[in-house]
C-alpha positions as CSV (number, residue, x, y, z in Angstrom):
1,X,-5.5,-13.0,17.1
2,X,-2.5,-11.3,19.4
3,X,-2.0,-7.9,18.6
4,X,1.7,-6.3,19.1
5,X,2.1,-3.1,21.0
6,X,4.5,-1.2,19.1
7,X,5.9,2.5,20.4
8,X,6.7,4.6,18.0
9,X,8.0,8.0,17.5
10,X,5.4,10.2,15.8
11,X,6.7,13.7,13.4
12,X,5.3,16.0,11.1
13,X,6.8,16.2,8.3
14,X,6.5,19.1,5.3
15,X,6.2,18.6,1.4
16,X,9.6,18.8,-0.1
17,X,10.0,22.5,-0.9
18,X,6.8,23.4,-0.5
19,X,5.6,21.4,-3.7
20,X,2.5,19.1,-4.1
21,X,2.9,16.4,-7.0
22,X,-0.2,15.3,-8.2
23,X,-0.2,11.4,-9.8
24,X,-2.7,10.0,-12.5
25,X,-3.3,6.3,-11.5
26,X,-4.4,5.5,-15.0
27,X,-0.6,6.9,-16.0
28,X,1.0,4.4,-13.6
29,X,2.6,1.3,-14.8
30,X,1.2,-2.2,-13.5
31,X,3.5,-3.8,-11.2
32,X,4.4,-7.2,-13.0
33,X,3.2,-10.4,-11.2
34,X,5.0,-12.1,-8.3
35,X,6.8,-8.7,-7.1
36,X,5.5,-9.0,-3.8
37,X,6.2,-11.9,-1.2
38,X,2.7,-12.8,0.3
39,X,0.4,-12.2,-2.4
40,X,-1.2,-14.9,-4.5
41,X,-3.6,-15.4,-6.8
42,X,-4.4,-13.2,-10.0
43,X,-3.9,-9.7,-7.9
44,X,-3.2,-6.4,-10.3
45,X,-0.9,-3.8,-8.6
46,X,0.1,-0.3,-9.1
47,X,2.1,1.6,-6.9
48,X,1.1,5.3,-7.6
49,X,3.1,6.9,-5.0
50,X,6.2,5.7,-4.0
51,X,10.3,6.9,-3.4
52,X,10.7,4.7,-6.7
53,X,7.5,6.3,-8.5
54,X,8.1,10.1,-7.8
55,X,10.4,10.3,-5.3
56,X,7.9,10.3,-1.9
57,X,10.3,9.8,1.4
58,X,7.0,9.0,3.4
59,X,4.2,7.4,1.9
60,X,3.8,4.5,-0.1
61,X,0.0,4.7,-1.6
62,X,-1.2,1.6,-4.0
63,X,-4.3,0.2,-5.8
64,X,-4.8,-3.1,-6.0
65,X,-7.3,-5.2,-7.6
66,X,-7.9,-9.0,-6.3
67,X,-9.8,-11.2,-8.4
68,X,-11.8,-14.0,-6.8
69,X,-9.8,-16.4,-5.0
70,X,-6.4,-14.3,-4.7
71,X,-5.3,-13.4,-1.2
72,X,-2.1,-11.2,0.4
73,X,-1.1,-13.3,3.8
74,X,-1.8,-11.5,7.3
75,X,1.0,-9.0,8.0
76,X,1.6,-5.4,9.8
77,X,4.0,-2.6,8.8
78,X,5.4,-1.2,12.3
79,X,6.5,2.1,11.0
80,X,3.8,3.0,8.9
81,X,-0.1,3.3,8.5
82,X,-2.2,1.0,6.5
83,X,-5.9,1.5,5.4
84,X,-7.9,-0.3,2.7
85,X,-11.1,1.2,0.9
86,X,-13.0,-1.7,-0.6
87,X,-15.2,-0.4,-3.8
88,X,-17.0,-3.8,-4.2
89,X,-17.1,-6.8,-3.9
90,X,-15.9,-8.3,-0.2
91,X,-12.9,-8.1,2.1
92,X,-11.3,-9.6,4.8
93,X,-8.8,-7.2,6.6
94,X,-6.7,-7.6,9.8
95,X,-3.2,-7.6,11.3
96,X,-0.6,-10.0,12.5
């Protein structure tokens, strides 16, 4: 598989105002079905942090679960970190 070299600009950025906002992912609403382009199969999403969720400008932060079978196809975000913590079962993970 052919990795792309990407250059980008790296900041620091602060917490709005100073503030940390702590989420609940058992509070978070399920994403419904079909939301995202790529992913098939019986895959339950919730997207705990987000600018939609609670206003984050930076980070996006989800937890998925795939059932057997279900799948998201091969892609890379250029302006942003990715990294997947599998609690069981197995996982294939790589970029485009």
């Amino acid at each position: 598989m052919k990795r792309r070299k990407v250059e980008l600009p790296r900041k620091i950025y602060d917490f709005p105002d100073g503030r940390v906002k702590h989420v609940n992912w058992r509070e978070v609403e399920p994403m419904p079905p079909g939301k995202w382009p790529g992913i098939y199969g019986d895959v339950e999403t919730e997207l705990i942090v987000s600018r939609e969720n609670n206003g984050s400008k930076q980070t996006v932060m989800g937890r998925s679960v795939y059932h057997p079978g279900s799948y998201h196809e091969p892609h890379c975000h250029f302006y942003a970190e990715e990294f997947i913590y599998c609690l069981s079962g197995k996982c294939v993970v790589g970029s485009v």
